[in-house]
ChimeraX commands (.cxc) that place a marker at each C-alpha (Angstrom):
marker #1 position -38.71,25.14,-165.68 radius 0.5
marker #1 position -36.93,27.25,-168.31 radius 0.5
marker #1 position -35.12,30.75,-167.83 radius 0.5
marker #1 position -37.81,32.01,-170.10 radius 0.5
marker #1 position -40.98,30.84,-168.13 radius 0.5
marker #1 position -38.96,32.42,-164.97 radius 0.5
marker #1 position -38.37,35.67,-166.86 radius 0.5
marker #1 position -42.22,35.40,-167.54 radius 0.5
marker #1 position -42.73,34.89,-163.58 radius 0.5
marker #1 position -40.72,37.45,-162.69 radius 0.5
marker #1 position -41.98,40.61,-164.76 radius 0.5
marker #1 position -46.08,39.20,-164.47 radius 0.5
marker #1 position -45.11,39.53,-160.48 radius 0.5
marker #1 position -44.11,43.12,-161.48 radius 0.5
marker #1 position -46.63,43.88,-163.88 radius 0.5
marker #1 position -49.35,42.30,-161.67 radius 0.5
marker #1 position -48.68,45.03,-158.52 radius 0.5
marker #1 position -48.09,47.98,-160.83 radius 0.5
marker #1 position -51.49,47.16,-162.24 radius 0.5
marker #1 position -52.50,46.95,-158.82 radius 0.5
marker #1 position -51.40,50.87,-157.75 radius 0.5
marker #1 position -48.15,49.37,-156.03 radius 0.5
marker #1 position -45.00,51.45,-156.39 radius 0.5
marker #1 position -41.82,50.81,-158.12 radius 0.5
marker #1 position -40.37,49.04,-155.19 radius 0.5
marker #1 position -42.91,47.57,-154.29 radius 0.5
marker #1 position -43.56,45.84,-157.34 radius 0.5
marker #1 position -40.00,45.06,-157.21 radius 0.5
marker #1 position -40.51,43.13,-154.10 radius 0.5
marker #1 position -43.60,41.41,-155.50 radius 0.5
marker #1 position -41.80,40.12,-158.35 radius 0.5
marker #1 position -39.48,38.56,-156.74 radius 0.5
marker #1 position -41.55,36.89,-154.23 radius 0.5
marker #1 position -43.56,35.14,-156.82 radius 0.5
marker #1 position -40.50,33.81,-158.50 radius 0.5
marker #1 position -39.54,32.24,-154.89 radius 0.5
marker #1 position -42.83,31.16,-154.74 radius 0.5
marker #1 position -43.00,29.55,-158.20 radius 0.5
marker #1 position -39.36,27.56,-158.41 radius 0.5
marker #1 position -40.34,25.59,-155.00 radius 0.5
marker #1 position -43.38,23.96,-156.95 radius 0.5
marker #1 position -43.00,21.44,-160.05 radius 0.5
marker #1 position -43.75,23.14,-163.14 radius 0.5
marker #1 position -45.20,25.88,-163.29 radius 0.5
marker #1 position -48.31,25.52,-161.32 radius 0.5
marker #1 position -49.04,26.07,-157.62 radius 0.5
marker #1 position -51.58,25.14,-155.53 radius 0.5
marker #1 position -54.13,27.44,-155.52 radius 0.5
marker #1 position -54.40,29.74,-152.45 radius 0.5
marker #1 position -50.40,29.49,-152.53 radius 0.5
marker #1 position -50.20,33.11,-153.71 radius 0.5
marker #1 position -50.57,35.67,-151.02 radius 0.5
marker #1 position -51.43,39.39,-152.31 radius 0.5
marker #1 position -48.15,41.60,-152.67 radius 0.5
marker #1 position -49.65,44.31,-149.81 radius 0.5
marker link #1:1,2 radius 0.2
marker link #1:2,3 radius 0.2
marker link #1:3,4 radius 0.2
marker link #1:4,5 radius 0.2
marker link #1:5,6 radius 0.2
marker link #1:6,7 radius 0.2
marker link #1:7,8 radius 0.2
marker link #1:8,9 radius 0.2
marker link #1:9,10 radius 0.2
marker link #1:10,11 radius 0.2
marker link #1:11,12 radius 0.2
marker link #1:12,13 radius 0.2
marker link #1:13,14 radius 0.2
marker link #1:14,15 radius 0.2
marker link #1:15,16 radius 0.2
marker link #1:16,17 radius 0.2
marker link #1:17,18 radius 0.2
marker link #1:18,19 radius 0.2
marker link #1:19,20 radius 0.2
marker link #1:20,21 radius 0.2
marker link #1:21,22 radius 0.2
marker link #1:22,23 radius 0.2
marker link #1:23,24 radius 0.2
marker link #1:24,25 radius 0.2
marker link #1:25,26 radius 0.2
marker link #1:26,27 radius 0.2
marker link #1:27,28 radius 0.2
marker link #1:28,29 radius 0.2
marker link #1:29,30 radius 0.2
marker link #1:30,31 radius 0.2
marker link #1:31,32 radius 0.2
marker link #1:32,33 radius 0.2
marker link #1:33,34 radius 0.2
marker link #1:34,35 radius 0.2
marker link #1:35,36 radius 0.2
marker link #1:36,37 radius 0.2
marker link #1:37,38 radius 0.2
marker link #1:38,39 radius 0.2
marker link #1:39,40 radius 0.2
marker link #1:40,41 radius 0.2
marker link #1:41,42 radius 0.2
marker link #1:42,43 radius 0.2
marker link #1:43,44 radius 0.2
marker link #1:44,45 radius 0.2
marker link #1:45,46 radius 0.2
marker link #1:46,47 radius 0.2
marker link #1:47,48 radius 0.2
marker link #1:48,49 radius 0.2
marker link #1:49,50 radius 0.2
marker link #1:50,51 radius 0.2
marker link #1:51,52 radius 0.2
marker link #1:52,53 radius 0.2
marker link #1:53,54 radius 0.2
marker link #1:54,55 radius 0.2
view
């Protein structure tokens, strides 16, 4: 995986729970969690049903 697609990762995570009424901290915490969640996984595709909702 490249620092770009991680970048990616990292602000759709954000994006995603703003656009989901989340605050700015917790969007914060979501995008960070999917980034975890992404770099354990080859590529960047996980399993579906790997992602867990940010609340």
């Amino acid at each position: 995986m490249t620092q770009e697609v991680a970048c990616d990762l990292f602000n759709a995570g954000y994006l995603a729970a703003r656009f989901d009424s989340a605050g700015p901290e917790a969007a914060a915490k979501n995008r960070s969690r999917i980034a975890v969640m992404v770099v354990q996984h080859r590529g960047t595709i996980i399993p579906r049903g790997a992602a867990r909702p940010h609340r």
